[in-house]
N, C-alpha and C positions, 0 to 999 in steps of 0.2 A: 227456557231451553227448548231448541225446536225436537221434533218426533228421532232423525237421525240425530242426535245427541245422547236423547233419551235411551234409546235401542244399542247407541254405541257404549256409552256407558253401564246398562245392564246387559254387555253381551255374558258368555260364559270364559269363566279364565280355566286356562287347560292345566297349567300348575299343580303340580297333586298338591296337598294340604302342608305335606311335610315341610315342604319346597316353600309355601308360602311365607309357613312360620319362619323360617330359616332367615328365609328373606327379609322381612320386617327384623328379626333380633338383629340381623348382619349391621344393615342398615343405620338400627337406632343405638346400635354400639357406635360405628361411628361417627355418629353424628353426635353422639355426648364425647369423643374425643375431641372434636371440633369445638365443644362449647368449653370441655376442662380448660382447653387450649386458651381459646377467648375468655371465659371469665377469670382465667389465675390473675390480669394485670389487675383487675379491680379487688380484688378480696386477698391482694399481695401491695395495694396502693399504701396502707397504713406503714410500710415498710420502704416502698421504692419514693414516696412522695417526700420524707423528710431529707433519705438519702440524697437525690438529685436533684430538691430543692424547687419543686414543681408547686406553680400556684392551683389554686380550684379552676381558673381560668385553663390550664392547661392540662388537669386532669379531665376535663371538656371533653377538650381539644381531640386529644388521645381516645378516647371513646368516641366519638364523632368521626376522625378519621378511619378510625376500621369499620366503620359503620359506611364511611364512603365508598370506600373500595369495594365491599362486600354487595352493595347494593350491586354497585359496575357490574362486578359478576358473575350476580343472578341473573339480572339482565340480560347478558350476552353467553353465558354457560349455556340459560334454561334455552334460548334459540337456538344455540350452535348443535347441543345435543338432540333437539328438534331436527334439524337440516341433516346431521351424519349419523343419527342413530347406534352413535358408541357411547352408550352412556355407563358401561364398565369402565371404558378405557378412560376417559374424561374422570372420572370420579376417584378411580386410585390415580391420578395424578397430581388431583387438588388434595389428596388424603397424604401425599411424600411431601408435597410444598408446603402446607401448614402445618406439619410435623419440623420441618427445616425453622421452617419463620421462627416457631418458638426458643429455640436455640440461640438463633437472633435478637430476641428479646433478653434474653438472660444475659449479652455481650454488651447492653447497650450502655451506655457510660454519660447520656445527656438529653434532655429533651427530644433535639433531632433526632439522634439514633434513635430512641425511640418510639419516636413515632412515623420513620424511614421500616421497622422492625413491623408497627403495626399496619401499615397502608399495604405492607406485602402482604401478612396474615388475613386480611379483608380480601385481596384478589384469590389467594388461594381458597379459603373457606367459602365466597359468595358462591360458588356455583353448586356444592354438596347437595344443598337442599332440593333444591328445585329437581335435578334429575332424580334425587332420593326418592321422590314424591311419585316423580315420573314413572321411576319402574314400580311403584305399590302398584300406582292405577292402573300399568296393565296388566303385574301379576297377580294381583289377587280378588278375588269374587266381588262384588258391588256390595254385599251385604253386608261385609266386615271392611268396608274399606275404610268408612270413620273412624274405628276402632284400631284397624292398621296402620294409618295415617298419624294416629295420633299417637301411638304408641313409638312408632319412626322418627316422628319429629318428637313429641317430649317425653319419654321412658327415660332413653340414655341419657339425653341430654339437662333432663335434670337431677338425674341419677348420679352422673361425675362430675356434670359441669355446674351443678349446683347446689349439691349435696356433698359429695365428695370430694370436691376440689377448695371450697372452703376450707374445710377440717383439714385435709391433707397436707395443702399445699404451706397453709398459715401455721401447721407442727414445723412442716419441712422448714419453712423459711428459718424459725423463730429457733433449729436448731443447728440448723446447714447455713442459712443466709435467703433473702431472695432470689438472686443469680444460680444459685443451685436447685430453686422449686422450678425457674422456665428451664432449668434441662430436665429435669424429671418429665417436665407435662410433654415434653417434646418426644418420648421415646412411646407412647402409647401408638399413636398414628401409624409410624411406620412396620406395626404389626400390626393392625387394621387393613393397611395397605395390604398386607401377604394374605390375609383371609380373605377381603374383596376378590383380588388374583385367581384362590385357590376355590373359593365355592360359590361364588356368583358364576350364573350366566348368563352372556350379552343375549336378550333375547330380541329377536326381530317383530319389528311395528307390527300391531294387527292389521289384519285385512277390512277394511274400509271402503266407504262407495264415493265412487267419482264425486268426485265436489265439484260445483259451479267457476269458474275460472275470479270469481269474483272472491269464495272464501278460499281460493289458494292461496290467495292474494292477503291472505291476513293479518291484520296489524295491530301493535298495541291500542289505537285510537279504535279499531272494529271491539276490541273487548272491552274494552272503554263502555260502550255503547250500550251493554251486557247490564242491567243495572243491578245484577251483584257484584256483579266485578265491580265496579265503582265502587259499592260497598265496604269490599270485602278490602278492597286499596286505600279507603279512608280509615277504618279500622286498624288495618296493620299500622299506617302513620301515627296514629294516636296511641296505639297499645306497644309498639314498639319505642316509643320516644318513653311511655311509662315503665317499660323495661330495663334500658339502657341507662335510665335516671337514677331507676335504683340500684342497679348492678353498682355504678360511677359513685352514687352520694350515700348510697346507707350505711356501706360499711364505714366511712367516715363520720359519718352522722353519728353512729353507733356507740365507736372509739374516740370522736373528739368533744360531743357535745353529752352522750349520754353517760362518758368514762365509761364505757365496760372494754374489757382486758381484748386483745386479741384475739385469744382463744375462745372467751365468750360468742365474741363478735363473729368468728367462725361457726361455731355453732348454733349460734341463732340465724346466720345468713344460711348455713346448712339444712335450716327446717324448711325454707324455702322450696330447695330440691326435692325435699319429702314428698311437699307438697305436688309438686307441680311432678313428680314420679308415679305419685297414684293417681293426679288427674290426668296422664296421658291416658290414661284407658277407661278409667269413671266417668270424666265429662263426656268424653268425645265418644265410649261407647253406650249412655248416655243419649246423645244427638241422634244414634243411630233406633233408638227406641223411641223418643217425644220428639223430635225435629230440630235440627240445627238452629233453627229460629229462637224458640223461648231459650235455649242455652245461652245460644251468642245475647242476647236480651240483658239476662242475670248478672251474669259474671262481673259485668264490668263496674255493677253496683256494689258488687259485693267485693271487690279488688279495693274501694275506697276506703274501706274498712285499717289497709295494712299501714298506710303513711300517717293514717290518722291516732292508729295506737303508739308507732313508733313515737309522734310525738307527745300523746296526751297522756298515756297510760303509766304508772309511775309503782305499779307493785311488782308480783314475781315477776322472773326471766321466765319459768315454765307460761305460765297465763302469756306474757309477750309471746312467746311462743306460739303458740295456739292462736294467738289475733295474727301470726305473721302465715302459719300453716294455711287459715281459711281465707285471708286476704289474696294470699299467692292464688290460688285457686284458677283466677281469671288467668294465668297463664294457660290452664286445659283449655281455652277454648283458641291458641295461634294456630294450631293443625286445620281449625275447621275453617277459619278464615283466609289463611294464608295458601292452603291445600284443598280439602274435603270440599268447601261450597264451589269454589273457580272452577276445579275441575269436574263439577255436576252442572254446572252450568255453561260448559263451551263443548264442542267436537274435542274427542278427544285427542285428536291428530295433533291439535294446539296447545295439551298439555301442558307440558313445559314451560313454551314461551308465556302462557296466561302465571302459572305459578310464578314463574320470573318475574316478570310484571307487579305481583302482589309483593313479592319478596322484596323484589327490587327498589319499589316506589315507598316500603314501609321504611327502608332503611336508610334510602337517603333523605328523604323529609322527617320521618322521624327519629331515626338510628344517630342521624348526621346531627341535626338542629339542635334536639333537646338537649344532650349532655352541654352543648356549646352555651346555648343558653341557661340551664341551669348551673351552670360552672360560673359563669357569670352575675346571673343572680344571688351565687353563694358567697360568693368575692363581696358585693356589694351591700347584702342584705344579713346573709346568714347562711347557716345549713340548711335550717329549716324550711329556705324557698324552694330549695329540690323537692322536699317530700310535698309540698303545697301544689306545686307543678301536679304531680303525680295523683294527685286529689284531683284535679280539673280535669285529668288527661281521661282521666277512667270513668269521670262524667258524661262527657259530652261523647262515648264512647258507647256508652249505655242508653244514650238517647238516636245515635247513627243508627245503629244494630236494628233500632224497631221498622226500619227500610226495607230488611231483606225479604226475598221472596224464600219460601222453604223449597228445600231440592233435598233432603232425605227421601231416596228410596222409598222407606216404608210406609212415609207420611205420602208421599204419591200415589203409591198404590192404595195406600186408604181414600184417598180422592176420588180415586176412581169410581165411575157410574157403576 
């Protein structure tokens, strides 16, 4: 990262602290409304896949398409809110449209519907993140921004959308129906939306120095060139595709091959959220004490651990437990790759669009591909090739990682002469 990067990134944020915190909670609320939203179809699959008669091929399908759209619109959100700098306005209007879409989901009566229900909920939620990310980095201090970052992107979101929305939604369904848990999850956002409104403020870009006509001109192919960013876009594709697998196959794995009850199956997908609720702020504030580097490093080794219990380990549910709790683990480090390193490593001006970029490129090469392909492999092989998938994906992830260059703050200044 050149010296004006460096300088822009630890400038001073004027934010009182109150304001910060606020900010970060706001935020990482709604961004685990976002995720309730998107994981109810997967941990409600045990109930809508026998009803509509859906093969593994097309519970794929279904996770890959929101995973396309979503991509689209990190993409073109994280630019667009780069270019007009409303990234309040933009945000409560993705936070009312994927509040609607859920609604949507819970009408839908066949394959098509939906997955016409999911490719809307994909355009709506792609672009949350990215500007989410966008306003940490310019409202809060450099010092805590790993820590804010990650707490934004995974607190809430595995707080409701993976802890909470398991247990929840799979009581709700199993004594309301399915169709009655996607309107339930549909009603949070649009009070998200009225606190976004009422205590965010649009804050205006920092003050910046004239750039060379060359980096106004900037492109995804120039961050490209950035060799974390490359990094950190290979990473998302493989950690996101090991995501999305297990979101799509566990809970089926779970209920079909391992017979445990629904509710089981809620509650063991629920430690997951635990998990990945106390590593938004252990791993990633964490990264901000030893370096992004040996973190991002770890995790993905230690992520192999969870596909491999789910299939081999054969005693209590608590102990599976416990193998699913420190497996999930490697979920604390998506803020730092997805967020925390892009954004240390470009002008900040480009915020967004680089964060897009990472978003964008995990979800459609990974988001998109793997459920397709392991819905496929489960169709022809078994269940158990999704979890095998997810064993490679967190391998060859663990060995990417040892690429990056460190961009913590405090390991910089420790460098320093």
């Amino acid at each position: 990262m050149n010296a004006t990067a460096v300088a822009q990134t630890d400038r001073a944020v004027t934010q009182t602290t109150g304001y910060q915190m606020m900010l970060v909670a706001l935020l990482s609320l709604n961004f685990g409304i976002v995720f309730f939203d998107r994981n109810a179809l997967n941990f409600l699959m045990p109930f809508v896949q026998p009803d509509l008669k859906l093969s593994n091929t097309e519970v794929g399908l279904l996770a890959g398409a929101l995973s396309l759209t979503w991509a689209l619109a990190a993409f073109g959100m994280g630019k667009l809110s780069d270019s007009l700098g409303k990234r309040k306005l933009l945000l409560i209007a993705a936070t009312v449209c994927f509040s609607v879409c859920s609604f949507l989901t819970g009408i839908a009566s066949s394959f098509l519907m939906l997955l016409g229900a999911r490719l809307l909920m994909g355009v709506a939620e792609g672009g949350v993140m990215p500007i989410s990310h966008a306003m940490v980095a310019e409202g809060v201090s450099p010092e805590r921004r790993g820590l804010a970052q990650g707490i934004a992107q995974n607190f809430g979101s595995n707080l409701l959308g993976s802890f909470v929305a398991p247990v929840l939604l799979v009581a709700f369904a199993t004594s309301f129906g399915w169709r009655s848990a996607f309107y339930l999850a549909g009603i949070p956002g649009l009070l998200s939306a009225c606190l976004l409104w009422w205590l965010i403020r649009e804050q205006a870009p920092p003050p910046r120095p004239v750039l060379a006509a060359s980096d106004e001109r900037y492109t995804m192919v120039d961050a490209l060139k950035e060799r974390n960013i490359l990094i950190c876009v290979v990473l998302g594709i493989l950690l996101v595709a090991y995501l999305v697998t297990c979101w799509a196959f566990m809970p089926l794995y779970l209920t079909n091959v391992r017979k445990l009850s629904p509710d089981a199956m809620g509650w063991l997908m629920g430690t997951l959220g635990i998990s990945a609720t106390i590593g938004s702020f252990a791993i990633s504030g964490l990264s901000d004490r030893i370096g992004r580097r040996p973190v991002m490093i770890a995790m993905p080794f230690i992520g192999m651990i969870l596909p491999l219990g789910a299939m081999y380990f054969g005693g209590s549910l608590w102990i599976l437990a416990a193998i699913f709790f420190v497996g999930w683990g490697v979920n604390g480090i998506f803020p730092l790759f997805m967020a925390t390193v892009p954004s240390e490593s470009v002008d900040p001006r480009h915020a967004a669009t680089v964060l897009g970029l990472c978003m964008g490129a995990s979800e459609v090469l990974g988001g998109v591909l793997a459920p397709f392909i392991a819905g496929f492999a489960a169709d022809n092989v078994g269940l158990a090739a999704p979890l095998w998938i997810m064993v490679g994906l967190a391998l060859v992830a663990g060995i990417v990682a040892m690429g990056l260059r460190e961009t913590a703050p405090s390991r910089r200044r420790a460098a320093l002469p």
